[in-house]
Structure formats: structure tokens, C-alpha cells
C-alpha positions in Angstrom: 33.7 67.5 175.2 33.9 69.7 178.0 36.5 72.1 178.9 39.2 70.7 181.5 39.4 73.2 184.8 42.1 73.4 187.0 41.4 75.2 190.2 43.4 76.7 192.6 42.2 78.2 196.1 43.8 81.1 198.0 41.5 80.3 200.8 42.9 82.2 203.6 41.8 85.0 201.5 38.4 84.3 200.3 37.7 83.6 203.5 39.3 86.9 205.3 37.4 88.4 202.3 33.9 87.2 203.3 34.5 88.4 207.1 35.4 91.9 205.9 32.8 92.0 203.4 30.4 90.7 207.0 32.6 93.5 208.9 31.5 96.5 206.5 34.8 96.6 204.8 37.0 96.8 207.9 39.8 94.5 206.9 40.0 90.9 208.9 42.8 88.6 209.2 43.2 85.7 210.3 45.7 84.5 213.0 46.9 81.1 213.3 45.8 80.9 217.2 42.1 82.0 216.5 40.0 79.0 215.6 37.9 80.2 212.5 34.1 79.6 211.9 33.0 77.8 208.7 32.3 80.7 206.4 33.7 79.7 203.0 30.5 77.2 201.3 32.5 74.8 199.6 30.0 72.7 198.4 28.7 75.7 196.1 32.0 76.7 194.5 32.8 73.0 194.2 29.1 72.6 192.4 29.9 76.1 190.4 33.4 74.3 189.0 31.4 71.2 187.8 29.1 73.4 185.6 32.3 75.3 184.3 33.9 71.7 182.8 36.0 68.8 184.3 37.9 69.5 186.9 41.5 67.9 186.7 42.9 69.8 189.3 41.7 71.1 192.7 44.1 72.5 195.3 43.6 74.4 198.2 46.2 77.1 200.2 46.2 78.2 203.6 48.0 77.8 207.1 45.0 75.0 208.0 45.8 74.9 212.1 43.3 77.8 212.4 40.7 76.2 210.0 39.7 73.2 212.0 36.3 74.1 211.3 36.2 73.1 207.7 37.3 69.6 208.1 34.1 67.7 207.6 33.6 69.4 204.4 36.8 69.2 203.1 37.5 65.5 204.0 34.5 65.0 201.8 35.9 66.9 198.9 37.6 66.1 196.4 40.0 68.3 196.9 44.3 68.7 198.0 45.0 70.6 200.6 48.0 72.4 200.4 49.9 73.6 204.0 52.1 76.5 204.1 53.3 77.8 207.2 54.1 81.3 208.7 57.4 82.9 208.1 59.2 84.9 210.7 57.5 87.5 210.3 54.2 86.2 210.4 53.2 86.0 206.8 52.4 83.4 204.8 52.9 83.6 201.1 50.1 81.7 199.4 50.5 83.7 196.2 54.0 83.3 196.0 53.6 79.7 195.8 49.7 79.4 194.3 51.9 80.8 191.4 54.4 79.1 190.6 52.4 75.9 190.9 50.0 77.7 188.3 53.2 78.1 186.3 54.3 74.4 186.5 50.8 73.5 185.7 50.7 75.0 182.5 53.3 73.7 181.2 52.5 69.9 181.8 51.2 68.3 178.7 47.8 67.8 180.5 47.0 71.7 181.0 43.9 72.8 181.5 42.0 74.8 179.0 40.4 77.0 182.2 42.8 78.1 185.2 40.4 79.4 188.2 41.9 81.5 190.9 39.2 81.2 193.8 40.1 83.9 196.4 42.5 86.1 194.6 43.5 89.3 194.6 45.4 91.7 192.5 48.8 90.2 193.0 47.8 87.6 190.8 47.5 89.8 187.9 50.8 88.3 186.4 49.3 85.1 186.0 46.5 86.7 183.4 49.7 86.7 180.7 51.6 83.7 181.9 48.1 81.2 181.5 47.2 83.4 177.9 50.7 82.3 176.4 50.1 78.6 177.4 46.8 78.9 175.5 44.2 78.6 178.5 41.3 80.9 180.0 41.8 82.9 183.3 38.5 82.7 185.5 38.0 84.6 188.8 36.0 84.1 192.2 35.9 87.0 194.6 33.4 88.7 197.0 31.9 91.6 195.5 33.2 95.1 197.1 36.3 93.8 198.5 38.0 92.0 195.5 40.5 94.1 194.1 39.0 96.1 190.8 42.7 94.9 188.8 42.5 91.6 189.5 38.6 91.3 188.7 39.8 93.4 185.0 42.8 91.0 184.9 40.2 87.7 184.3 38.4 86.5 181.5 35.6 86.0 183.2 34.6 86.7 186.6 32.1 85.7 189.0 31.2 87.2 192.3 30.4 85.0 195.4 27.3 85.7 196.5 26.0 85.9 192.9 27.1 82.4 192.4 24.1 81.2 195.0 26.4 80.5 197.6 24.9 80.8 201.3 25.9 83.0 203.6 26.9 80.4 206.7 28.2 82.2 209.5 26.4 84.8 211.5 27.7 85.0 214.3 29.1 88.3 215.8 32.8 89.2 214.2 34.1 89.8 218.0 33.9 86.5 219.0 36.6 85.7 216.1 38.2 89.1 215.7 39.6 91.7 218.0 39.5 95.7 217.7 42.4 98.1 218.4 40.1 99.9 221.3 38.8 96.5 222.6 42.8 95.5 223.3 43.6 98.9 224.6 40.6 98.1 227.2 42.0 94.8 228.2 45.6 96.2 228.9 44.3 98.3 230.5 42.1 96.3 232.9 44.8 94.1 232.9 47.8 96.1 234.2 45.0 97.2 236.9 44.9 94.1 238.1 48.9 92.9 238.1 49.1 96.2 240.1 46.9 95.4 242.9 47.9 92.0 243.1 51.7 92.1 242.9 51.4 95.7 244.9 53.7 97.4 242.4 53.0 99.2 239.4 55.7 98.1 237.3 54.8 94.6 235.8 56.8 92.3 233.8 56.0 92.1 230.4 55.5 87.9 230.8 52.7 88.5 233.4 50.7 91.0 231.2 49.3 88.7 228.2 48.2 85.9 230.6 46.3 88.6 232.3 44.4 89.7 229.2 43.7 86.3 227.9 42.0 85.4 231.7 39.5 88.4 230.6 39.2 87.1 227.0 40.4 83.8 225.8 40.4 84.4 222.3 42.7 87.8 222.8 45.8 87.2 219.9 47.2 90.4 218.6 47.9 89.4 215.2 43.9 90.1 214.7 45.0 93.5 214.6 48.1 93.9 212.8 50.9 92.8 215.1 53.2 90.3 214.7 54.6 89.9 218.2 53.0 91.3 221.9 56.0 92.8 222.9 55.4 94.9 219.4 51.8 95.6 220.4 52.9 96.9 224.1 55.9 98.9 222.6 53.2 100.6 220.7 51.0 101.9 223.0 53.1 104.7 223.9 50.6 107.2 225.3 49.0 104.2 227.7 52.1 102.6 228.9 55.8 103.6 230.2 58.2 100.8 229.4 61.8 99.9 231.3 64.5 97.3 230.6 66.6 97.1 233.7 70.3 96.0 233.2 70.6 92.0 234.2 67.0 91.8 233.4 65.3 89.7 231.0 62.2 90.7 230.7 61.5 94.8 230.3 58.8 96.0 232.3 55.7 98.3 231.9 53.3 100.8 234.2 50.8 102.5 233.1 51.5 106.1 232.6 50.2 108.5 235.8 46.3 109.0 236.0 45.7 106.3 233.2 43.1 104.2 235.0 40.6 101.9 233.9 37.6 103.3 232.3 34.6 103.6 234.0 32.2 102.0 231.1 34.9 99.0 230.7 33.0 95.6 230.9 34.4 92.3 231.1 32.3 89.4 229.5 30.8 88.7 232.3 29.2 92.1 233.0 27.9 91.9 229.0 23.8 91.6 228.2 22.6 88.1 227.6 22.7 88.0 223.8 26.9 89.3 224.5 26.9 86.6 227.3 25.8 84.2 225.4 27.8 84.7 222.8 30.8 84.3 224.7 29.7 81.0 226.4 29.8 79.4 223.3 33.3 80.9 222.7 34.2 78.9 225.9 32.4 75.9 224.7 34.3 75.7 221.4 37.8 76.0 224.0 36.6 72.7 225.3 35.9 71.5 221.9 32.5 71.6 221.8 31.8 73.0 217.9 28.2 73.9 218.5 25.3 74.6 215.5 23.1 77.7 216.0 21.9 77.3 219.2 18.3 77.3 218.0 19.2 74.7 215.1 20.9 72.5 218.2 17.6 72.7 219.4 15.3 71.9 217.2 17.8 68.8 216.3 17.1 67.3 220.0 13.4 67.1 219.1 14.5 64.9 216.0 16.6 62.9 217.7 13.4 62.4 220.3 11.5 60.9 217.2 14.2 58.7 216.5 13.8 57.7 220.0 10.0 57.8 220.6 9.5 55.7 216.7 12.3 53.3 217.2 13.6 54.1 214.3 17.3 52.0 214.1 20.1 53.2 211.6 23.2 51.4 210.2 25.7 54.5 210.3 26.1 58.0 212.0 25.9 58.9 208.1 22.0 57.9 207.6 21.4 59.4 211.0 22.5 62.8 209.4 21.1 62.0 205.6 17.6 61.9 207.7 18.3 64.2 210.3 19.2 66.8 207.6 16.0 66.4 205.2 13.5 66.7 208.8 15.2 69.9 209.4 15.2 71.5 205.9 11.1 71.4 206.7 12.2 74.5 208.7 15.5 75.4 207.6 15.6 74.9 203.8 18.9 76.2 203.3 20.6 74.1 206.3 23.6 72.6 205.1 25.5 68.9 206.2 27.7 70.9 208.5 25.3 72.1 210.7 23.4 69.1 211.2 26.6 67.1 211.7 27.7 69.9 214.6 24.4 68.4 216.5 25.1 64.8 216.2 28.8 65.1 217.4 27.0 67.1 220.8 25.1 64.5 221.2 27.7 62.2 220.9 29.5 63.7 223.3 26.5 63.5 225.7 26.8 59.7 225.2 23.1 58.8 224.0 24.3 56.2 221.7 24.6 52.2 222.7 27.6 50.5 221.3 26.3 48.9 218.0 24.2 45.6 218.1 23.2 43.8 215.0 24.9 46.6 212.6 22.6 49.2 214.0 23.1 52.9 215.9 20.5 53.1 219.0 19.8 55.1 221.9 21.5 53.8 225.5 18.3 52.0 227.4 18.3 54.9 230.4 17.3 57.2 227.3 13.6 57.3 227.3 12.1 60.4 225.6 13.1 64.1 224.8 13.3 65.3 228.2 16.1 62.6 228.9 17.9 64.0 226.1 17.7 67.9 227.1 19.2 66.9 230.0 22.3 65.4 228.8 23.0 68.2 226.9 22.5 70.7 229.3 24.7 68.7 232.0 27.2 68.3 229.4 27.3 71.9 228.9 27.0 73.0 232.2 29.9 71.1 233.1 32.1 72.4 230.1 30.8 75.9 230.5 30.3 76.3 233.8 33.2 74.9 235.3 35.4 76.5 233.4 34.0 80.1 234.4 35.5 81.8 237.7 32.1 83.6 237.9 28.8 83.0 238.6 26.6 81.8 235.5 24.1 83.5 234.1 21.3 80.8 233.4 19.6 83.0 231.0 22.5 83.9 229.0 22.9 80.3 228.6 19.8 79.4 227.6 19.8 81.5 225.0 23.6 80.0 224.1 22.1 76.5 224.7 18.7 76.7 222.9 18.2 80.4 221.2 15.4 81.1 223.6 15.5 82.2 227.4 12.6 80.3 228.6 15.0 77.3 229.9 16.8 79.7 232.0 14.6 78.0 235.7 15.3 74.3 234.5 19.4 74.9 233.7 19.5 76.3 237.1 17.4 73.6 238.7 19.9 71.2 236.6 23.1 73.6 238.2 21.9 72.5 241.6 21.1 69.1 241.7 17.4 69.7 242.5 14.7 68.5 240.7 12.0 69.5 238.8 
């Protein structure tokens, strides 16, 4: 008989683990008002705890608002998720109560002979004695050269992510979920410029300043750099900013300090190259909740769709539409997982391709005659969530390569822009 497993997840941590790992060891953390990209593959760990015995337990700890972008996977799952929430100070304390449930577990009459800690790090190392006295085995996931080397001596066994065949899903560029000190210090910066000009004084009210960073980034949020509040970010940046709290005033006010002026070299978004611009686009996408594939996986899912189309091929659920979808692209992508191919059914959804059902069966609205039809609704769709939610001009190559992962439909998104045709 197999052994029994019970499994508990600190996932906020595996998965801030993985981004530093990706982020050459410069920590990340994740802040609650930052959606999050699917890095964590579930599937394998979940597939890893199978071959390790029968799993009788399998919960999961984070603050889930930020983690949006797991839901598929983990609805699928079988798997609790466990919510725990900030505390004032902006910290949530998985392993606080990861442990104590632990604890509680072990001393049910259905234990598990293997506890494993997926995510942890050394302040977990208590629990190595606690599950030894109740008679079970301590097993340990972690990314290798970021896990802590006490916690990884603390287990009885220990595997390390990557080793484990899990795939490495998101590669993306960090900035587009993280935030550097300098990058912030550029924004302020740009940003009290701006208040300055516009409200003609140079003392601004601390209210006005955040508002002003986020129009030049959206996904700005200063606890992606260690602070727990903005006022605590401004008070710190002592040698930028002079700060004043005049009596019967709420709010204290800040200028920047004399000759501090925005750097020459400082580019917004939109001044970035096209691969930066592109990047970005999609960051405004996902605002309007568009959660888009790989752009070149998006693409190459359009011309499968097209074959649905040109073979009048019918299905009976959105879920053989992806089951079929999914083994037409592994002839190209052989390591494309469920999520992925899901992402470019939901944007075509949203591009409303898709009849109401007759007779039990999924099919293509009647104006929807071959691929080109079904380029276009995409690229209107994103055009319109994109484009009109940018105060400057697009750049049409930028977003074909956002759109498509290739330049070359730069002229026809333009074309689209204006109404003319081709």
C-alpha cells in the first residue's frame, strides 16, 4: 500500500521564489495590487505528489486577489485553497498558520506518513521535529539557489523544482510585474515635473503625486520594492524631495529639492523600442482584462481556429474545442500547456466568433467566413482595448509584435485603426 501524503503549499513563496530565481537572485515580492503571471506549474508538482503516495491532503496559502491568473488550473485541481489576508503592516503570515495546521494535522488519527512543504523556507525548520515525533517523513520542494540551505538540510528528502521536470511558464520581462528602486525614483521624478507645470507651483500635495506616477505606469505599487505605504516611500527619498506639513492641513506637501530635474535619458513607455512597447501594450491589455497567450502562440491559435472554420468541424463544449486545439499546437509547441491554449479561446470569445449553441454544438457566427475574418476581430478587439485607452499615438508595429510576435502586420492594423480598407 502506498504511503499517505499530505501536502501543504506556501505558494506566495514558491512563486516569489521562481521570479527571483528568473530575476538573477534579486529578491521579488509580490503585492496584492500587481496581478501576477502564471509561473508556478501546478500540474507537475500535483503529478510529482501522485508518484510520492496518496494524497489525503492538499492545501494551498496565499493572499489569492493578486493570483487571478492561476484560476483555471486550480479550479481544476484538486486542491483547497486557503485565503489569508494582509496585516497592518502589510504582511501576511503564511507560515505562521501553514504551521499550526501542520501541527493539528499530525495529530488527527488519519496522519499522513509523508508531510510535504511545497515552497518553504527556513522558518519551517521547527516543523522537521514536530512531524518526526508524530512518526511521519518531512519532504521538501524549493527552487534551486534561492531555497534556504537550513530548510533544504531540515527535510528528509528534498527535491528541487526545475529537477522535478517542471516547465518554466512565464517569460515575460520581470518589469512588467515588478518595479525597481531607480525606475520609481524616475517616475517621481517625472511626476512632480509635471504637477509643477500644471498646477504652476512647486509644492504638490502628496494625494496628487501617486495618481501622477501611475498615469506614466499603471502597474506602479510600491510594495514591489519594500514599502508598505507611499507616504513611507516619499518620506524616504530624502535627497530628491523636501517635504512640509502646514498647520490646518491634511495632507503634507512635497517639491523637489533645487536643481533636481528630470533626467535627460528618462523615457516613458511610450518613448520605449518596440519589443519594450510591446510589452507594455499587453500590460494595458491585461487592465482591460484581456489575459493574453504569447503573442506568437495567440497567433498561431487563430490559424486553428480557421481550420475549425474552413473543415466544419462542430464541437459539443468549449472543453473539446481546447482538448483539440491543444494536441494541433503541441505539433509546434510540444511543451504548451492547457493554460495557454485556453488564454486564446477566451480572446476569441471575447471577439464574439461563436453562435449561440444549436443542436448541442459550438460554431462560428455565419458573417465568419475564413481566417482573415477572424484576424480582424481580434485586431479590432484589441485595437479598441489598447488603443483607446492610450493618450498617445499608437505604435502599429509595437503592436504587432504584442498582437502576433512578428512586425509584418504593422500596415494592416493601421489600415484597420482607420477605417480604410485593404
Amino acid at each position: 500500500m502506498p504511503d499517505s501524503i499530505a501536502i501543504f503549499w506556501d505558494f506566495t513563496q514558491l512563486h516569489e521564489t521562481l521570479l527571483t530565481a528568473a530575476n538573477d537572485g534579486n529578491p521579488y515580492r509580490v503585492s496584492p495590487t500587481v496581478d501576477q503571471p502564471e509561473v508556478v506549474d501546478v500540474e507537475c508538482l500535483l503529478s510529482y505528489a501522485d508518484e510520492v503516495g496518496q494524497v489525503v491532503l492538499n492545501r494551498l496559502y496565499a493572499d489569492w486577489r493578486p493570483f487571478t491568473g492561476y484560476a483555471e488550473v486550480l479550479s481544476e485541481a484538486p486542491v483547497e485553497l486557503i485565503q489569508l489576508f494582509p496585516n497592518k503592516l502589510g504582511n501576511t503570515s503564511i507560515n505562521r498558520q501553514l504551521t499550526v495546521d501542520v501541527t493539528s494535522h499530525l495529530q488527527s488519527p488519519e496522519r499522513a506518513d509523508l508531510i510535504l512543504i511545497i515552497g518553504g523556507g527556513s522558518e519551517y525548520r521547527q516543523l522537521r521535529q514536530i512531524i518526526h515525533d508524530q512518526g511521519s517523513r518531512l519532504i521538501g520542494v524549493g527552487v534551486e539557489d534561492v531555497t534556504d540551505n537550513f530548510w533544504i538540510e531540515s527535510c528528509d528528502d528534498f527535491k528541487f523544482y526545475h529537477r522535478l521536470g517542471c516547465r518554466k511558464l512565464y517569460t515575460g520581462p520581470l518589469d512588467s510585474v515588478s518595479l525597481d528602486a531607480e525606475r520609481a525614483r524616475t517616475l517621481l521624478t517625472a511626476a512632480m515635473n509635471q504637477l509643477a507645470h500644471y498646477y504652476g507651483t512647486e509644492w504638490i500635495q502628496q494625494v496628487r503625486i501617486k495618481p501622477a506616477i501611475i498615469r506614466q505606469d499603471p502597474d506602479f505599487d510600491e510594495g514591489l520594492i519594500g514599502y508598505e505605504a507611499f507616504s513611507h516611500f516619499l518620506r524616504d527619498q530624502s535627497d530628491l524631495l523636501e517635504r512640509r506639513h502646514r498647520e490646518g492641513e491634511q495632507e503634507p506637501e512635497y517639491r523637489l529639492l533645487t536643481g533636481t530635474t528630470q533626467p535627460a535619458a528618462t523615457t516613458t513607455d511610450r518613448d520605449r523600442n518596440p519589443e519594450q512597447l510591446a510589452a507594455y501594450y499587453l500590460r494595458v491589455a491585461g487592465q482591460q482584462g484581456i489575459r493574453m497567450p504569447d503573442p506568437v502562440i495567440m497567433w498561431e491559435g487563430i490559424d486553428v481556429y480557421a481550420s475549425f472554420l474552413v473543415d466544419n468541424i462542430t464541437f459539443h463544449s468549449f472543453s473539446e474545442i481546447d482538448q483539440e486545439c491543444l494536441r494541433l499546437l503541441r505539433e509546434d509547441f510540444p511543451t504548451l500547456s492547457m493554460t495557454e491554449v485556453k488564454k486564446v479561446r477566451q480572446v476569441l470569445f471575447k471577439c464574439f466568433l461563436f453562435r449561440p449553441s444549436v443542436d448541442d454544438t459550438i460554431g462560428f457566427h455565419d458573417e465568419i467566413t475564413g481566417l482573415a475574418d477572424i484576424e480582424d476581430r481580434y485586431f479590432e478587439l484589441m485595437l479598441a482595448r489598447i488603443g483607446n485607452n492610450l493618450e498617445e499615438p499608437l505604435d502599429y508595429t509595437a503592436l504587432s509584435l504584442a498582437l502576433t510576435g512578428n512586425p509584418d502586420q504593422a500596415d494592416r492594423l493601421m489600415a484597420l485603426d482607420e477605417g480604410e480598407e485593404e
